[in-house]
DOFI-746697 format. One line per field, with one value per residue (C-alpha): residue number from 1; residue in one letter; x, y, z. Coordinates in pm, whole numbers, plus 50000, padded with zeros to 5 digits. Example, Ala and Ser with C-alpha at 12.3 -4.5 7.8 and 13.67 -1.06 7.14 Angstrom:
nr c(1,2);
rest c(a,s);
east c(51230,51367);
north c(49550,49894);
up c(50780,50714);
This chain:
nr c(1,2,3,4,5,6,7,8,9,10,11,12,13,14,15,16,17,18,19,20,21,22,23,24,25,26,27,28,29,30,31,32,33,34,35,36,37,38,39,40,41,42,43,44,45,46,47,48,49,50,51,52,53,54,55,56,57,58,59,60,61,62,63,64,65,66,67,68,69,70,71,72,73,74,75,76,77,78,79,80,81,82,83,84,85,86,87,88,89,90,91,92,93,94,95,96,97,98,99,100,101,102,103,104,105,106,107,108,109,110,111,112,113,114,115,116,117,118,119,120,121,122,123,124,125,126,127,128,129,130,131,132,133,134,135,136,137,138,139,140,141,142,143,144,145,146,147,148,149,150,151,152,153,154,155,156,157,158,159,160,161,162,163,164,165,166,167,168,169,170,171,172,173,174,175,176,177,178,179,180,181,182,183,184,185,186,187,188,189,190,191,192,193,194,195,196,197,198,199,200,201,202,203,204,205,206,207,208,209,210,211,212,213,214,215,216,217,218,219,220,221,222,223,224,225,226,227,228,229,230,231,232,233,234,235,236,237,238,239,240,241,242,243,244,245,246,247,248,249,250,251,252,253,254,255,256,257,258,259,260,261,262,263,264,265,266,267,268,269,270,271,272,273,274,275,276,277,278,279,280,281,282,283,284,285,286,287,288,289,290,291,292,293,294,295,296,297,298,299,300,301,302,303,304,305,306,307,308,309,310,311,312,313,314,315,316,317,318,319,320,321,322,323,324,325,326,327,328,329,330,331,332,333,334,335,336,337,338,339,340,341,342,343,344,345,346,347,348,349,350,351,352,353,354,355,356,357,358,359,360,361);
rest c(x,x,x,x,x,x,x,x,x,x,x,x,x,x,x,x,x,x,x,x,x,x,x,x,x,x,x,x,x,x,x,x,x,x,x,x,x,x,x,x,x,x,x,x,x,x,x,x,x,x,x,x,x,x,x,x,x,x,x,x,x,x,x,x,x,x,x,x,x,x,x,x,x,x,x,x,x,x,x,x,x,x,x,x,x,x,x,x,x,x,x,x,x,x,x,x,x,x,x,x,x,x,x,x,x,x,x,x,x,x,x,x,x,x,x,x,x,x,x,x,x,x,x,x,x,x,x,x,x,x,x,x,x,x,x,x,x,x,x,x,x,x,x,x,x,x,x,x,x,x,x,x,x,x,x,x,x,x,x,x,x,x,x,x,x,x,x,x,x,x,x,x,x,x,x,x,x,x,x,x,x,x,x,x,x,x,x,x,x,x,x,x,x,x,x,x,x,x,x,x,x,x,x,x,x,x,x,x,x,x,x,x,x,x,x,x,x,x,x,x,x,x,x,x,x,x,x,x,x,x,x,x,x,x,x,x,x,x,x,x,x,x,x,x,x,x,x,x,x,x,x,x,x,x,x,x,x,x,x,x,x,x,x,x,x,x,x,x,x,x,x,x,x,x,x,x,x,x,x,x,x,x,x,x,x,x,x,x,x,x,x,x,x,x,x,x,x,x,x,x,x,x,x,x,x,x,x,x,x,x,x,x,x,x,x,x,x,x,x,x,x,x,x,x,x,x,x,x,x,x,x,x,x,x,x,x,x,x,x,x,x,x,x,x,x,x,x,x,x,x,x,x,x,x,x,x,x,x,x,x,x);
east c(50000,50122,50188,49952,49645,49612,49328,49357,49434,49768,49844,49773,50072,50281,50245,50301,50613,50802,50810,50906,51188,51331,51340,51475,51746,51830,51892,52236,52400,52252,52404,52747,52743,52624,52911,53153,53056,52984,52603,52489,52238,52454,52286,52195,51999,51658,51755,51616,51958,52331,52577,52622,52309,52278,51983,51862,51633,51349,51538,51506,51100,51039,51272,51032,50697,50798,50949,50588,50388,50628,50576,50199,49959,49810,49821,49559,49303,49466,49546,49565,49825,50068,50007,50051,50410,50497,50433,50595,50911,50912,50866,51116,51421,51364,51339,51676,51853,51764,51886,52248,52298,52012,51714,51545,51196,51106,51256,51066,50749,50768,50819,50538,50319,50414,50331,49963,49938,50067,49777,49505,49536,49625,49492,49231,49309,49119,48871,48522,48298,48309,48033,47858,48144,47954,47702,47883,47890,47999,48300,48373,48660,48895,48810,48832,49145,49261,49158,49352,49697,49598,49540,49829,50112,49961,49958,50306,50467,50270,50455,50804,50798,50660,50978,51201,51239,51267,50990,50721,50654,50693,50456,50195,50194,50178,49861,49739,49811,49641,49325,49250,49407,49155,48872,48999,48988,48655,48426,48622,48861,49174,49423,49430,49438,49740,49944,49881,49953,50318,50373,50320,50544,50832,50768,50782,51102,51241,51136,51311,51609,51561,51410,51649,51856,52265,52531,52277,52054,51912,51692,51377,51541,51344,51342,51082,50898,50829,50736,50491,50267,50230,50105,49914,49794,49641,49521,49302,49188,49049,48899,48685,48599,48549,48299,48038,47712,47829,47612,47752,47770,48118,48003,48153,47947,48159,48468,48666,48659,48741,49018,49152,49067,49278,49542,49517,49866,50054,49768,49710,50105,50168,49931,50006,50386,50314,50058,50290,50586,50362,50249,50611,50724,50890,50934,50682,50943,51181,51366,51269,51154,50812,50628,50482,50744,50983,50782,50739,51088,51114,50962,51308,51099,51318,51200,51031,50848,50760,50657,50407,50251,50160,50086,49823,49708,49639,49479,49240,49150,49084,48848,48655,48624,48502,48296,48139,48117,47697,47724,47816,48114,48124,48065,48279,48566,48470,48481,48813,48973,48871,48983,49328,49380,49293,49509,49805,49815,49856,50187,50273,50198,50326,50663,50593,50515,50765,51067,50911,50992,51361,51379,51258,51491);
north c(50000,50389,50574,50860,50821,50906,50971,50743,51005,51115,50724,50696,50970,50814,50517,50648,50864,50611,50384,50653,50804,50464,50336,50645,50617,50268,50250,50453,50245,49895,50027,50081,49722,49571,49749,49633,49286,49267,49214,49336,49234,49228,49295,48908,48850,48952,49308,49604,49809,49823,49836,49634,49776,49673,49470,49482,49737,49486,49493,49826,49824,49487,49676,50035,49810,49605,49855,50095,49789,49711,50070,50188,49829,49685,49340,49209,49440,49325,48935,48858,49045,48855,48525,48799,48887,48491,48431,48706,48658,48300,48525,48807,48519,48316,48656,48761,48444,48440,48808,48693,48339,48245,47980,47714,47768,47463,47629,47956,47783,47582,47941,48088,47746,47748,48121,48077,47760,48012,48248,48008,47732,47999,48328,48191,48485,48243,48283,48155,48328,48385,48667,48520,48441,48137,48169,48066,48207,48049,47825,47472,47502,47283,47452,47797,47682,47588,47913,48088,47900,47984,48343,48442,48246,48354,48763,48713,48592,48820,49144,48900,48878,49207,49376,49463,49805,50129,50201,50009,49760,49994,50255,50009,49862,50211,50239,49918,49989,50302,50214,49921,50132,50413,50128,49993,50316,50417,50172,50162,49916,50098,49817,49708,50123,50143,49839,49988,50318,50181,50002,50296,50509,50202,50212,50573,50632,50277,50456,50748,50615,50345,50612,50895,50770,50837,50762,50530,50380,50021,49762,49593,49220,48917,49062,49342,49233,48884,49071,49347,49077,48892,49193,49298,48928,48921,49255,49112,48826,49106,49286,49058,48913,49213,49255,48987,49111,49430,49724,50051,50291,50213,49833,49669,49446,49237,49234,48977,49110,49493,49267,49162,49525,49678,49423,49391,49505,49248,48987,48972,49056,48731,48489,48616,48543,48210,48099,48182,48038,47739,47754,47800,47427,47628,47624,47935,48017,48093,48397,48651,49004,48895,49131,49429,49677,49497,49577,49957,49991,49855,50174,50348,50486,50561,50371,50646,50727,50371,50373,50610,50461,50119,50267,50501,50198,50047,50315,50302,49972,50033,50346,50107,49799,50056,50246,49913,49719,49671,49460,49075,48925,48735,48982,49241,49021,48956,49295,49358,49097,49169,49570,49461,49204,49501,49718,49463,49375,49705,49758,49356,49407,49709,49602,49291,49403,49615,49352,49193,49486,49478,49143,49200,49459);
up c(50000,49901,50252,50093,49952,49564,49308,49020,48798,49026,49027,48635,48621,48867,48715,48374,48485,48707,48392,48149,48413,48499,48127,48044,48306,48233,47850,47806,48084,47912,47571,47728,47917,47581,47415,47659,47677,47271,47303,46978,46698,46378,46045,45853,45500,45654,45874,45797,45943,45929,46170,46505,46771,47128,47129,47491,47500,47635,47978,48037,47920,48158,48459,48403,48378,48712,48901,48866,48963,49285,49388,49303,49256,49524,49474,49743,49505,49205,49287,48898,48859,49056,48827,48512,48649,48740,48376,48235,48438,48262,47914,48020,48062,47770,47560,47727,47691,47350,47295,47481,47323,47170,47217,46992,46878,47077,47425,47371,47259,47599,47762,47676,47750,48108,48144,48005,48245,48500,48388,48310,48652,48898,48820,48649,48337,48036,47740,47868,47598,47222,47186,46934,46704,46469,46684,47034,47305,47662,47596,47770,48000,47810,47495,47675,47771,47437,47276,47564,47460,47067,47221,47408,47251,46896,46978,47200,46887,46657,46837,46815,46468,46343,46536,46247,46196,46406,46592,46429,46757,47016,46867,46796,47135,47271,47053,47117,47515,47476,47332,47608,47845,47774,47766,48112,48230,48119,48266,48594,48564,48700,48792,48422,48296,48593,48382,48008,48088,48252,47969,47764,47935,47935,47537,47482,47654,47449,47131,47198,47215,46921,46668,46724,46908,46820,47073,47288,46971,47087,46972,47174,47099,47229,47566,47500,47188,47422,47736,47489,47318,47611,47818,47512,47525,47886,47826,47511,47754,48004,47747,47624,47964,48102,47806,47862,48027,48066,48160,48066,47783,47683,47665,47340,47153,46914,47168,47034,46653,46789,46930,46654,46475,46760,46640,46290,46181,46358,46376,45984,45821,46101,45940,45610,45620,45811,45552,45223,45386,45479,45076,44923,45196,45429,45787,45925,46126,45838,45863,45514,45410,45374,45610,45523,45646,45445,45166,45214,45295,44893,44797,44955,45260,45520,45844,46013,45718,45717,46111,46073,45759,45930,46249,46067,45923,46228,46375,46098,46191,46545,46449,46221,46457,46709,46507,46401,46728,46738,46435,46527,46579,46313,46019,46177,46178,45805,45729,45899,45753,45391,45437,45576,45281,45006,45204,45300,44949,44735,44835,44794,44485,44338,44452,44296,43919,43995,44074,43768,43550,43660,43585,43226,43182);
């Protein structure tokens, strides 16, 4: 408990400046232990940058995040939050060991199994209810379970794999963050608005330093892009619990599609790649330039340029799932889905027709 008492507004920007501050703080002396000790993330056949960049960045994020909760959440009226932080200490050291020496898929896969069990058994943080999706609605616990699993390891390795140029994953999980955080916050659920808005400030003060960053430029690595989707993850759970039966004005109807609107960027360019590595007999897990910043960046936009494209693309999506959220689940996620592949796809193929043309030439 906080020896004063607080309004949730002065603990919002505690919460939000004690992550910011300590991120902030942290970064330039991780750069110059990760320059002393050689911990960098060398350019290969699928980056996006040149030149050897500390890739530790995530440590500073997870240290901001955990240090806020430590100091401002109250975990007797917040007791789901301590299972959240057993499983994401599980996530947070098989992101970093994979950022210092590297892990197989197989170890990180188990990783993030034992953190939903973590979840799911003992805080009891699962899917129970589809609203209306197909026409179902409460879930069987087994298959609630199962959903869960899809759920968090599928959006955990959604913000992995999507991390690959400046910027692009920590400014959508600040908007992602912010848009259940603002939810959370909104019909009164204050312990979950506390945890977005300190992982917002732990991003913002990352980004700063990986966007224009100089002397102390760093990348998220494993470390943060793990530790994002799976807060982002549990987050999504809430949100669509939280959403069932609910009696208020900022109720959402077709929760889990305005998920997956709220999402869409790294949700859809992640099934995409899987499925046409999966359709050319390769592993999904194959390194390429397949995703959709890889394909901007073919137009020779620099990667801020190419930052704010995708992230205004995203926020298009979460202003339409929202807008639409009275219709059902089932044909807003229809409609979602059908915008993103129109939209996904000009730019596939422009660049396309136009490697074509080279090749004619």
């Amino acid at each position: 408990m906080l020896p004063f008492e607080y309004t949730i507004d002065e603990k919002m920007f505690f919460c939000f400046g004690t992550a910011f501050l300590v991120t902030l703080f942290l970064i330039p002396s991780i750069v110059n232990v990760a320059r002393a000790k050689s911990l960098y993330a060398d350019p290969n056949h699928r980056s996006s940058h040149q030149g050897s960049i500390p890739n530790l960045g995530g440590l500073a994020i997870f240290s901001g995040v955990m240090l806020t909760s430590l100091i401002f959440f109250s975990f007797t009226a917040f007791p789901k939050f301590q299972f959240t932080v057993a499983g994401l200490l599980i996530i947070f050291f098989a992101g970093f060991k994979d950022d210092i020496i590297g892990i197989s898929p197989f170890k990180k896969m188990m990783a993030q199994l034992i953190a939903v069990a973590i979840i799911v058994v003992f805080g009891n943080i699962r899917i129970t209810n589809l609203h209306g999706f197909l026409g179902i609605t409460d879930v069987p616990y087994y298959i609630g379970l199962l959903i869960t699993v899809i759920t968090v390891v599928g959006i955990t390795n959604c913000f992995n794999l999507i991390d690959g140029i400046d910027g692009l994953t920590s400014s959508l999980g600040m908007l992602v963050a912010f848009t259940f955080g603002t939810w959370f916050y909104l019909v009164g659920e204050f312990n979950w608005a506390m945890l977005s808005i300190s992982l917002i400030g732990g991003l913002l003060a990352f980004f700063y330093f990986n966007v224009f960053g100089k002397k102390n430029k760093i990348f998220m690595g494993d470390t943060g892009s793990l530790v994002l989707g799976y807060l982002i993850a549990v987050m999504v759970i809430q949100f669509n619990e939280f959403n069932i039966g609910l009696e208020s004005p900022w109720a959402i109807h077709a929760a889990p599609a305005v998920s997956v609107g709220i999402l869409m960027i790294p949700f859809y360019d992640t099934i995409r790649v899987f499925l046409t590595r999966i359709f050319k007999n390769t592993h999904p897990f194959t390194p390429d330039k397949t995703h959709i910043h890889h394909y901007i960046l073919a137009f020779g936009i620099s990667h801020r340029r190419s930052t704010f494209i995708i992230f205004g693309a995203n926020l298009i999506f979460i202003v339409v799932a929202l807008f639409l959220h009275n219709l059902s689940t089932t044909w807003l996620l229809v409609i979602l889905m059908a915008l993103a592949t129109i939209l996904f796809y000009i730019p596939i193929l422009m660049v396309d027709r136009k490697k074509k043309k080279l090749e004619n030439n």
